[in-house]
N, C-alpha and C positions, 0 to 999 in steps of 0.2 A: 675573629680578630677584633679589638676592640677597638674604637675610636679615638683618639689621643688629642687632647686641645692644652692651650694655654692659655693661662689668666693674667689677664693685665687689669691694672690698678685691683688688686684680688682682696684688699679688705683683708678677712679673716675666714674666706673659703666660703661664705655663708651661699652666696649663687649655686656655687657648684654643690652642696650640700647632698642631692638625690641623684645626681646623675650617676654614682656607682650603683645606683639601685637598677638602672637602666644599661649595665655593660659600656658606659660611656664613663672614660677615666681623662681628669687633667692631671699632666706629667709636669710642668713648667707654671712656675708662678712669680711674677713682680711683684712686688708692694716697696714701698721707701722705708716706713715706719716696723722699729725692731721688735715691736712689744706684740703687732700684727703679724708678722714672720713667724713672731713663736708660737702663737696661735694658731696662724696658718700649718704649721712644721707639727704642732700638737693632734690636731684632727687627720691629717693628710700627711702621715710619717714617710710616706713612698713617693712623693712629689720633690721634684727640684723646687728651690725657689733662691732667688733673683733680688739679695736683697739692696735696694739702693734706688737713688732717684732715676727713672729714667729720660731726664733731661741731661744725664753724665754720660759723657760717649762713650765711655768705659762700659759703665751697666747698659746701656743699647746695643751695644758689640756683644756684650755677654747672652744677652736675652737671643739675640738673631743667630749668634753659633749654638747656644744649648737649643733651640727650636730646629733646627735644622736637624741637627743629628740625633733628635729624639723623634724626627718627623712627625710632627703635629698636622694633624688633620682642618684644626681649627683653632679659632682664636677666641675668645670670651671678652670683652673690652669697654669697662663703664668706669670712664673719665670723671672725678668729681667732678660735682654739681653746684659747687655753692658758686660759684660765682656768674649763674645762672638763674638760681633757685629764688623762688618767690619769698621763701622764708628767708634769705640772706639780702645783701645790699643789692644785687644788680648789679654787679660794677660791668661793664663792658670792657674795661682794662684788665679786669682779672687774671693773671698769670696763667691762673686754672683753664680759663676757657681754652689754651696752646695746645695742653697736655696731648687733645686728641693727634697732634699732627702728630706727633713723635710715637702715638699707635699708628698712626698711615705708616710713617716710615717703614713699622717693622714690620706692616701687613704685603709692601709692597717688596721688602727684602725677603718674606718666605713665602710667601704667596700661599697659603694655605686654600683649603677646598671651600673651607666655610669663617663667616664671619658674624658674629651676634654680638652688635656693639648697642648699648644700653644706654639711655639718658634721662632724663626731665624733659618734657616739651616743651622748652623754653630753648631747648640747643635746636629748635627748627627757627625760631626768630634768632638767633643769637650771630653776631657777626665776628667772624676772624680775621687777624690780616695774615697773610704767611705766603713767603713766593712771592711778594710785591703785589699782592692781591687782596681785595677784600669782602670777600664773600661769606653769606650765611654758609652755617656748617654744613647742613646738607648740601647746598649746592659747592663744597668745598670738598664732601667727600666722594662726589658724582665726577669731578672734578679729575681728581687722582684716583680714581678707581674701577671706575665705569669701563674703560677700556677691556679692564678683566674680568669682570665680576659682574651679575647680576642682582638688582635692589628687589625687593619685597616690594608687594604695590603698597600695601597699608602698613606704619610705621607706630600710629595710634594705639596702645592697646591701654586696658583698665586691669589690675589682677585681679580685681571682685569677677570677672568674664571667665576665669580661668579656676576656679572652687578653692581661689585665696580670698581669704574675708575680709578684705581692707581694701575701700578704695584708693588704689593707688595707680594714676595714671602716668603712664611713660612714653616711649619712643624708644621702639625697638627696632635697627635698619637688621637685618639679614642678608650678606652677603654670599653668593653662589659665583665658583668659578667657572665662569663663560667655555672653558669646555669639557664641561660637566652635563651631562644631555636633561637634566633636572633644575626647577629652581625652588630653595628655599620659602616657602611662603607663612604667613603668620598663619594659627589652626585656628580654624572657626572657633567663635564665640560658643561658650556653654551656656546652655537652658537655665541652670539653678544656680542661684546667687546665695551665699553664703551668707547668714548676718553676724551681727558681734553676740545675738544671743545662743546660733548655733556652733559657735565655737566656743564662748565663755563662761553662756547662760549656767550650765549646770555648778560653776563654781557657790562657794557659800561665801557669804559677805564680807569683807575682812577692812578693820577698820587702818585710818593714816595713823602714824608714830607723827603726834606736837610733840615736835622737839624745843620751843621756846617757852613753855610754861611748864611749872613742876608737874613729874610724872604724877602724884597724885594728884591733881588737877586735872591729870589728862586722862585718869580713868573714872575720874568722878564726869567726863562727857562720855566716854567709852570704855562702862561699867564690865562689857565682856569683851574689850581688847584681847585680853590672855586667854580667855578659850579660843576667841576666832583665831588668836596668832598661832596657837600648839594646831588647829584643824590645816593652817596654810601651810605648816612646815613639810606635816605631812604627806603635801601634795608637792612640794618641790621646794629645794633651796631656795631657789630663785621669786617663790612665791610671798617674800616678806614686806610687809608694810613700806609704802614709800614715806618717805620723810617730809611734814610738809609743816607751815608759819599756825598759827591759829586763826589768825585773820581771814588767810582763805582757807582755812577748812571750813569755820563757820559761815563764810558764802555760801559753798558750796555744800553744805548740810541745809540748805534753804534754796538750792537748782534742784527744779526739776529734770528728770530725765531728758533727754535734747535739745535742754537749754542753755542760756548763758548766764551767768549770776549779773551781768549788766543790766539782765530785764529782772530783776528782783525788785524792790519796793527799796527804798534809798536808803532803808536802815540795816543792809543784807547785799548791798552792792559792794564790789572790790573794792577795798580800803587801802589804802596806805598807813606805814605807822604813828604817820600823824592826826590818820581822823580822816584825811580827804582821800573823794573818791578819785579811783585811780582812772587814767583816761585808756581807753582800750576800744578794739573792734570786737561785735556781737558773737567773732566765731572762735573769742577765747575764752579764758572762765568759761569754758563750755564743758556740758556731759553730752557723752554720745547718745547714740538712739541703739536700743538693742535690736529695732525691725531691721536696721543698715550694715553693711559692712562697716567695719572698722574707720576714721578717719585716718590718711596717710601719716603710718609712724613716720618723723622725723629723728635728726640728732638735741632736739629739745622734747622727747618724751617724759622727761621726767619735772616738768613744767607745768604747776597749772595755768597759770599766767598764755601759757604759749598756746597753740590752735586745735581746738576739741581733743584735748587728752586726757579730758578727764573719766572715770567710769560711770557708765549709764545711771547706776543706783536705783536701789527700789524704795519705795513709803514706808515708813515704820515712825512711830510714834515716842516722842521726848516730851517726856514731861505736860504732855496731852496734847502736843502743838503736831501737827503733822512734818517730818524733813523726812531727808533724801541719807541711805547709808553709801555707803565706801563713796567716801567725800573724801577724793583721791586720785592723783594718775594711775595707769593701766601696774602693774607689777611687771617685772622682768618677763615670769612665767607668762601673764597673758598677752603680753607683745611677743613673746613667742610663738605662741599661737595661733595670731593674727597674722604673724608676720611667714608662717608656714613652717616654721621649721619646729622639726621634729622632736620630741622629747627625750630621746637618748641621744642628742647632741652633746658631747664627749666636752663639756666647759673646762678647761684647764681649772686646779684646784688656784692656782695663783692669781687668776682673775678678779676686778674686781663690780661692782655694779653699776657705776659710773663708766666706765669703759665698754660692758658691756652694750649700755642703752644706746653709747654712740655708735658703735661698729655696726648694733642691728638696724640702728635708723639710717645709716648709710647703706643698706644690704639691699639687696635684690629677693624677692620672696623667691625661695630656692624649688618650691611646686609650680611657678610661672615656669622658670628655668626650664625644669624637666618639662613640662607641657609644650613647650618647644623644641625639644631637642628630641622628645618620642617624635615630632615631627619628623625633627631630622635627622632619625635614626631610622624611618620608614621609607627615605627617601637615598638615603646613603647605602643600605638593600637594596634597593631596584637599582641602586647603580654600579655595585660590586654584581650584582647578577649579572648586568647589562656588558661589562668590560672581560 
């Protein structure tokens, strides 16, 4: 018999990604946005889904009767983050921060057995009012739900812990119904850490598309653009040249590997089009480090300007001068990679790359997922034995 969950706030499936690989099926799915639904509806043709806000009583009635009578075991539940998120403003007013209650609601109308609600660790400082009350979330969700459910001690996790290559640290509560003779726990830490060179290393270098100076200017800096481009294609659609200014690509043809083009020499630091240097923190215009995991894809991956997204690069020689190749962000394909998900991920052909980069910088590494849920597929055994 298989396990049956629903997704809330479900992006475009990317979480749930591997858990059919593990006899664990979501039957039910939320999301607001239409273009995600179809996405979702593309990958996961056998799933309901729930399309519309669910701050609409309408769609909340809808999600808690298809739940019920599909009998769902569990629930899947990561509330955006932005108005949480380090990379956004912080607002503490943020509508977004609400969201979560309106998951209590439906947790507390089906009661499912298990619960794996997902955040930014920022939702542990993060204050809500709701019920004439104003409590941090966690002590918000202890709150409403403690009564029935049992929390996870540890809430902390990193997915570089878990053989995803990208530091990306979260807050994951795992909920257990209290009478259920078992609790949910997070799985131990793994021994071996993943870097960005054992998931990327073997690719071959592939240079950015200057899209602001003529194309023949832009192969008189990247004389073998068109072979590297015909080698990338070969390796995946999704593996084609990011589009980037000239100004930063020639910084970052002058960054070393896990640096920031900020510590360059002044004639090699971020520019602006006027000539002056642009003002910025040391962990932008940055390239990664191939010995590290990945730094945390966001929905500004395709950003050099934004926080180490650019690719490590190796030394090769211009014009006798020593620089730095793939003076560029990560490509689709290798924030795939990083990001865990699989290479026969079924992309609708309608899609397009800009959209992609934000749904995956929203996403949940879908091997974190599974590495969790074989937990608690180990544990859901011992207790259909047990009953």
């Amino acid at each position: 018999m298989k396990i049956k969950g629903l997704s809330l706030f479900s992006n475009v499936g990317i979480a749930e990604l591997l858990l059919k690989d593990i006899g664990i099926e979501v039957v039910l799915a939320n999301e607001i946005l239409p273009e995600r639904c179809r996405f979702y509806k593309d990958i996961f043709p056998n799933a309901e889904i729930v399309k519309g806000d669910i701050r609409d009583p309408i769609i909340l009635k809808s999600i808690i009767k298809k739940a019920k009578d599909l009998q769902v075991d569990f629930i899947i539940t990561t509330p955006p983050c932005q108005g949480m998120s380090m990379a956004g403003k912080k607002d503490k007013n943020d509508e977004r921060n609400l969201l979560i209650t309106y998951a209590i609601e439906i947790i507390q109308k089906i009661c499912p057995k298990y619960i794996f609600l997902e955040n930014i660790p920022q939702q542990l400082k993060t204050y809500i009012r709701a019920d004439k009350k104003k409590l941090l979330i966690p002590d918000f969700l202890k709150f409403k739900l403690k009564k029935k459910y049992n929390f996870n001690k540890n809430s902390i996790v990193n997915a570089s812990n878990y053989s995803v290559p990208q530091n990306r640290i979260r807050s994951i509560f795992l909920l257990t119904r209290k009478d259920l003779p078992v609790i949910w726990e997070t799985p131990p830490k793994e021994k071996k850490i993943i870097n960005l060179f054992d998931s990327i290393g073997h690719l071959p270098t592939l240079d950015p598309l200057i899209y602001d100076i003529p194309y023949s200017s832009h192969l008189k800096i990247f004389p073998e653009y068109e072979k590297k481009l015909s080698k990338a294609k070969k390796i995946s659609k999704w593996h084609s040249p990011p589009k980037h200014i000239y100004r930063q690509v020639l910084a970052m043809m002058n960054t070393p590997t896990g640096k920031s083009a900020f510590e360059n020499d002044k004639e090699f630091k971020p520019k602006t089009k006027q000539g002056t240097i642009v003002k910025g923190f040391k962990n932008t215009y940055k390239r990664q480090h191939w010995s590290k995991p990945a730094y945390t894809v966001t929905t500004y991956n395709r950003t050099i300007g934004s926080q180490e997204n650019v690719h490590p690069g190796r030394k090769y020689k211009y014009n006798g001068i020593t620089m730095y190749s793939d003076a560029r962000v990560l490509t689709v394909y290798e924030i795939m990679k990083v990001m865990s998900i699989p290479e026969n991920w079924k992309i609708p052909n309608w899609c397009s790359e800009s959209f992609l980069r934000t749904v995956i910088g929203e996403g949940i590494p879908p091997l974190l997922v599974k590495k969790f849920f074989v937990q608690l597929l180990k544990i859901y055994k011992k207790n259909e034995r047990k009953s």
